[in-house]
Backbone as JSON Lines, residues from 0, in Angstrom:
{"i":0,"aa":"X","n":[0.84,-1.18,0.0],"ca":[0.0,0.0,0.0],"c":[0.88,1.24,0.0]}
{"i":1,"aa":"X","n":[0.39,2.31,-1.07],"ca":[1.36,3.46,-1.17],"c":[0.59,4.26,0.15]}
{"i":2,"aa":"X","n":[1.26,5.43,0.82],"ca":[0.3,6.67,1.52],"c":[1.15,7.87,0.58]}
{"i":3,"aa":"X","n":[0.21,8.85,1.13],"ca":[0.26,10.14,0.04],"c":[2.05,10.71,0.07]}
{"i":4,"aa":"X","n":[2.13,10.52,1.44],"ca":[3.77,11.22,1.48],"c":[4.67,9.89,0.78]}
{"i":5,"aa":"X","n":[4.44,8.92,0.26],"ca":[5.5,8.41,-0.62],"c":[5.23,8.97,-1.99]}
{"i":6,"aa":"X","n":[3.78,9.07,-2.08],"ca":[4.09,9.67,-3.67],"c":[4.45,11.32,-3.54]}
{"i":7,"aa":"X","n":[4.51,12.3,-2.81],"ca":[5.07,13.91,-3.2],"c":[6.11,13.63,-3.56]}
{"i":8,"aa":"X","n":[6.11,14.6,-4.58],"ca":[7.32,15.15,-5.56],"c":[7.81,13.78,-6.36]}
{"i":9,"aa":"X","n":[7.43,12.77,-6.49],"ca":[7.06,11.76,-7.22],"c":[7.3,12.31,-8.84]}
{"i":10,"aa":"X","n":[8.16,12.29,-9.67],"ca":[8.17,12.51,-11.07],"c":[7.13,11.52,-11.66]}
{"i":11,"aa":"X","n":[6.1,12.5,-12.83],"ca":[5.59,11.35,-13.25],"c":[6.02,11.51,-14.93]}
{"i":12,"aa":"X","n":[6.0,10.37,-15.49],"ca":[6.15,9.97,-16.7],"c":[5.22,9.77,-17.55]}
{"i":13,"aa":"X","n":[5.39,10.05,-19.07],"ca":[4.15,9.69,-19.48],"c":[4.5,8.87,-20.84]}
{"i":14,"aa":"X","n":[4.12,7.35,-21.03],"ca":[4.93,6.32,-21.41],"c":[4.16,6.75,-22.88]}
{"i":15,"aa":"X","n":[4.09,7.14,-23.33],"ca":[3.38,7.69,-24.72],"c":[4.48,8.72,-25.25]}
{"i":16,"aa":"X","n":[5.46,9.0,-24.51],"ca":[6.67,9.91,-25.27],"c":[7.3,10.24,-24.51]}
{"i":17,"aa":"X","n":[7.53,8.91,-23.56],"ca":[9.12,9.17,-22.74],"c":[8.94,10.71,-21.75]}
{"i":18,"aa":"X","n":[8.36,11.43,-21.86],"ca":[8.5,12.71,-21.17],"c":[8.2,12.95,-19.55]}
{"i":19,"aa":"X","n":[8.85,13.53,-18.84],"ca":[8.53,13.43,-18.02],"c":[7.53,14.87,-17.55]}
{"i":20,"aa":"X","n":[6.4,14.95,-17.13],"ca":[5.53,15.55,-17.14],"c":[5.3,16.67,-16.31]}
{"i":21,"aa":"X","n":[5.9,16.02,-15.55],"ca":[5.96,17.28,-13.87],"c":[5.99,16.24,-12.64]}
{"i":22,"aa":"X","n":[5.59,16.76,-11.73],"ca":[5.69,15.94,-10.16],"c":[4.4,15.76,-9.71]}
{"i":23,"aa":"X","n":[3.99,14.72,-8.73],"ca":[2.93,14.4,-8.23],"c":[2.56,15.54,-7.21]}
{"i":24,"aa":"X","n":[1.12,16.39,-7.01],"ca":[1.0,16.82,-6.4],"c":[0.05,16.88,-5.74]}
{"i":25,"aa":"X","n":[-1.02,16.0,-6.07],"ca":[-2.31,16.0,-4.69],"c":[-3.18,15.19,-5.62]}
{"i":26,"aa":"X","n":[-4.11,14.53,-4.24],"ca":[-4.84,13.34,-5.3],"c":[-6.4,13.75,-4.64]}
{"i":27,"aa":"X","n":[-7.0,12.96,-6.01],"ca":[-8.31,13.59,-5.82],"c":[-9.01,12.09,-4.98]}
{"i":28,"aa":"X","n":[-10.0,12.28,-4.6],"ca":[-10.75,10.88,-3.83],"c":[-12.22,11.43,-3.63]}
{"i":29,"aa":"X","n":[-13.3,10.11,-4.45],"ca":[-13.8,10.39,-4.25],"c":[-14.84,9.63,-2.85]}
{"i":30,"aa":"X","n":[-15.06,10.42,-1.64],"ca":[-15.28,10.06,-0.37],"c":[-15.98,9.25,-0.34]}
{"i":31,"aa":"X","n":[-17.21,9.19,-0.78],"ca":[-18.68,8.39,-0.82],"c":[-18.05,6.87,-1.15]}
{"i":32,"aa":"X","n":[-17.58,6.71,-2.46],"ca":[-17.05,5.12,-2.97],"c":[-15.49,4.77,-2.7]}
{"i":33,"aa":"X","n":[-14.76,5.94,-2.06],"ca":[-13.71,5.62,-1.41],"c":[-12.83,5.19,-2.35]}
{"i":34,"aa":"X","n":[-12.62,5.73,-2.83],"ca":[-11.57,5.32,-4.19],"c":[-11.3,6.91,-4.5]}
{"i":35,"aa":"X","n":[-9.99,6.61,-4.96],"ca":[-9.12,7.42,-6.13],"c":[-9.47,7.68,-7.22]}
{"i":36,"aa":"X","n":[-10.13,8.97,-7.52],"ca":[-10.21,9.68,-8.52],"c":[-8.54,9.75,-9.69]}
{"i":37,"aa":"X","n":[-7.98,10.54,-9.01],"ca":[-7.26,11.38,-10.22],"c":[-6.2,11.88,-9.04]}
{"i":38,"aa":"X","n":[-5.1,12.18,-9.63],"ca":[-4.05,12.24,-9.62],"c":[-4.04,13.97,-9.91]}
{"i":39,"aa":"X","n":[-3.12,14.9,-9.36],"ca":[-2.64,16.3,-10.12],"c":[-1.23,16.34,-9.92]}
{"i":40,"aa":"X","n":[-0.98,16.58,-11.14],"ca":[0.5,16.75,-11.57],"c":[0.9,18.44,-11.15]}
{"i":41,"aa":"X","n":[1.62,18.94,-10.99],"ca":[2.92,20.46,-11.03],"c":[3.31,20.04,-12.05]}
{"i":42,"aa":"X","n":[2.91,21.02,-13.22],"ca":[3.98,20.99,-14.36],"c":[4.24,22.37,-14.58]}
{"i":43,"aa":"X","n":[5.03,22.65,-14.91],"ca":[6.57,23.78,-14.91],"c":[6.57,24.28,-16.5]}
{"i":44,"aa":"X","n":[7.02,25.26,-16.26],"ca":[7.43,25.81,-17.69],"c":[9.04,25.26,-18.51]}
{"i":45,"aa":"X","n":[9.28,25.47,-19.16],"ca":[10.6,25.29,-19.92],"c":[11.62,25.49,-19.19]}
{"i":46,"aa":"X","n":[12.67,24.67,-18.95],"ca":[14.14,24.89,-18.79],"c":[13.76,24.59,-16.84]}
{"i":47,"aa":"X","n":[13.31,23.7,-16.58],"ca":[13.05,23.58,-15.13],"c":[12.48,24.39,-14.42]}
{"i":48,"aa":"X","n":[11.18,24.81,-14.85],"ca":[10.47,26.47,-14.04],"c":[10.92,27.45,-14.3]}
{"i":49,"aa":"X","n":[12.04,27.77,-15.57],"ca":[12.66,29.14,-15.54],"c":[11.83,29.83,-16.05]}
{"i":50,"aa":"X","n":[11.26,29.36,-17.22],"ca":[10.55,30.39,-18.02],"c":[9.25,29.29,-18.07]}
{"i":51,"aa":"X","n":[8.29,30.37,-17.91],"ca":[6.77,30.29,-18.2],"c":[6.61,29.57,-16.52]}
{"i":52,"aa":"X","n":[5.23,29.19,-16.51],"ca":[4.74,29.21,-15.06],"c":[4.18,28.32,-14.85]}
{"i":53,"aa":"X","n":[3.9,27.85,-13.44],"ca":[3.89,26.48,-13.28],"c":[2.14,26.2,-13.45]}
{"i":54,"aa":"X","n":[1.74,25.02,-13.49],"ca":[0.15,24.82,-13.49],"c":[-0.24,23.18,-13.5]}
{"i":55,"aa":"X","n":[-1.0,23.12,-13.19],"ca":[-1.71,21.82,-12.38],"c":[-2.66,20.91,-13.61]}
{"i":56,"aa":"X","n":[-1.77,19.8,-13.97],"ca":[-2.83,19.08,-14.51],"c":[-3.58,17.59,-13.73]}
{"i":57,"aa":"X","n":[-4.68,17.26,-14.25],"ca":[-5.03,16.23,-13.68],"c":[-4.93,14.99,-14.55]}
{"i":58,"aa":"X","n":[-4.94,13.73,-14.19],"ca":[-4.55,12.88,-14.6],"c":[-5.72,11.34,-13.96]}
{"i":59,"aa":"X","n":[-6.46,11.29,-15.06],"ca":[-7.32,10.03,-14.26],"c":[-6.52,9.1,-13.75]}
{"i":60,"aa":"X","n":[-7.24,8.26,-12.6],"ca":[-6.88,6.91,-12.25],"c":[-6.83,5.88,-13.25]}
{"i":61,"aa":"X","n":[-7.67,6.05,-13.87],"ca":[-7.62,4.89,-15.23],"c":[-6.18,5.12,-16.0]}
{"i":62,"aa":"X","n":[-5.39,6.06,-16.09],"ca":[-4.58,6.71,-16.64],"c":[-2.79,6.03,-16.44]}
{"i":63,"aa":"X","n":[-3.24,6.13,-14.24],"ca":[-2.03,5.51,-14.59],"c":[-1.95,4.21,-14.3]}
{"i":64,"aa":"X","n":[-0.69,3.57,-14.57],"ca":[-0.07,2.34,-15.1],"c":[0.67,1.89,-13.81]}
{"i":65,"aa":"X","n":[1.7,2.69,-13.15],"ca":[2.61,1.96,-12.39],"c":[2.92,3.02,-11.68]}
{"i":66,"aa":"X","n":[2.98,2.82,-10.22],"ca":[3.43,3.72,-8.91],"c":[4.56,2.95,-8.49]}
{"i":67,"aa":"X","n":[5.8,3.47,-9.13],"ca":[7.36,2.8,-8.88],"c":[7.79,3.72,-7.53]}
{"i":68,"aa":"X","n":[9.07,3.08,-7.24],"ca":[10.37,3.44,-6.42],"c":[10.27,5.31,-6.69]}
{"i":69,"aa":"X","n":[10.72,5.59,-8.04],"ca":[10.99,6.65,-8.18],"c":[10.23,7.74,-8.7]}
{"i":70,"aa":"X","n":[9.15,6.88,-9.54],"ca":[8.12,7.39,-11.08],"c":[7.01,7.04,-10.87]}
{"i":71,"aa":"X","n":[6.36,7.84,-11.32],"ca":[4.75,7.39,-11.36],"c":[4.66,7.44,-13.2]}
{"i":72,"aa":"X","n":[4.44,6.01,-13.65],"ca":[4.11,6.06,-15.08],"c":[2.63,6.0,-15.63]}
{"i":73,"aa":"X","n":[2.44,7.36,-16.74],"ca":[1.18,7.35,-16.92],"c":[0.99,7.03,-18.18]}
{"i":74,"aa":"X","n":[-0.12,6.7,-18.83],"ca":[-0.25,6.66,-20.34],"c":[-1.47,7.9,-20.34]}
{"i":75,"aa":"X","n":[-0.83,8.84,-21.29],"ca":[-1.9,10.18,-21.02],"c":[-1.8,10.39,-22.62]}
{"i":76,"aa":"X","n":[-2.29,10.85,-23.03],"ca":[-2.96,11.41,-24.76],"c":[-2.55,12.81,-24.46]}
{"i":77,"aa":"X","n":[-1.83,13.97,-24.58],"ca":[-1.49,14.89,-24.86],"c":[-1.91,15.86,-25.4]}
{"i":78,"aa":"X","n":[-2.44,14.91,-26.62],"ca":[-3.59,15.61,-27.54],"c":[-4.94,16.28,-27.32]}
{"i":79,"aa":"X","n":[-5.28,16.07,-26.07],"ca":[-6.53,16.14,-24.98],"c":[-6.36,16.84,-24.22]}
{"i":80,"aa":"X","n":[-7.26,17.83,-24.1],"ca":[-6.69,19.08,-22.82],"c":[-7.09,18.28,-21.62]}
{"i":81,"aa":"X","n":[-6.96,17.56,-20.62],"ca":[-7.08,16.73,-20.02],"c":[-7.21,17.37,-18.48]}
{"i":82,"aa":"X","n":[-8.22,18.16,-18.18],"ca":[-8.25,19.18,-17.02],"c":[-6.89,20.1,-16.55]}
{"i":83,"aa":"X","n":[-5.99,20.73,-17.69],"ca":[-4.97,21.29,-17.8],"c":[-6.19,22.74,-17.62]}
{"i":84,"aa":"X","n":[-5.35,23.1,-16.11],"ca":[-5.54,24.78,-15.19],"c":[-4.64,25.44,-15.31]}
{"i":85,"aa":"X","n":[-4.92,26.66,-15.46],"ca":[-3.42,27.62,-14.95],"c":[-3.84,27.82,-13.84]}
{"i":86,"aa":"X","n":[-2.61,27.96,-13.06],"ca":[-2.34,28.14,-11.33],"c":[-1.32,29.08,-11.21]}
């Protein structure tokens, strides 16, 4: 069983183009059926946060694949504004 403080700052991956996406940053749950919604990523602007600004995407449970050691690997479509906020 993972708890929330093993996954912070968790890099996640997104196995659809090698990229790494941003860091794990808060998970959604939904209370009533007690399960895990969705996942929100910190993703950063260019060059490690230098330029452009950081913002919060979400990422279904169906989405991801594997909660490793180091990575959280997702298979995400890109192509899909996929609850991508500015923050």
């Amino acid at each position: 069983m993972t708890n929330y403080w093993d996954l912070i700052e968790k890099d996640v991956v997104n196995i659809k183009n090698g990229e790494i996406m941003g860091r794990f940053d808060d998970v959604e749950i939904d209370t009533k059926a007690g399960k895990v919604q969705a996942f929100y990523i910190e993703e950063t602007g260019r060059l490690m946060g230098m330029l452009g600004k950081s913002r919060e995407r979400r990422v279904n449970w169906e989405e991801i694949l594997k909660i490793g050691m180091d990575v959280i690997i997702v298979n995400v479509d890109d192509n899909i504004n996929n609850g991508l906020a500015m923050g």
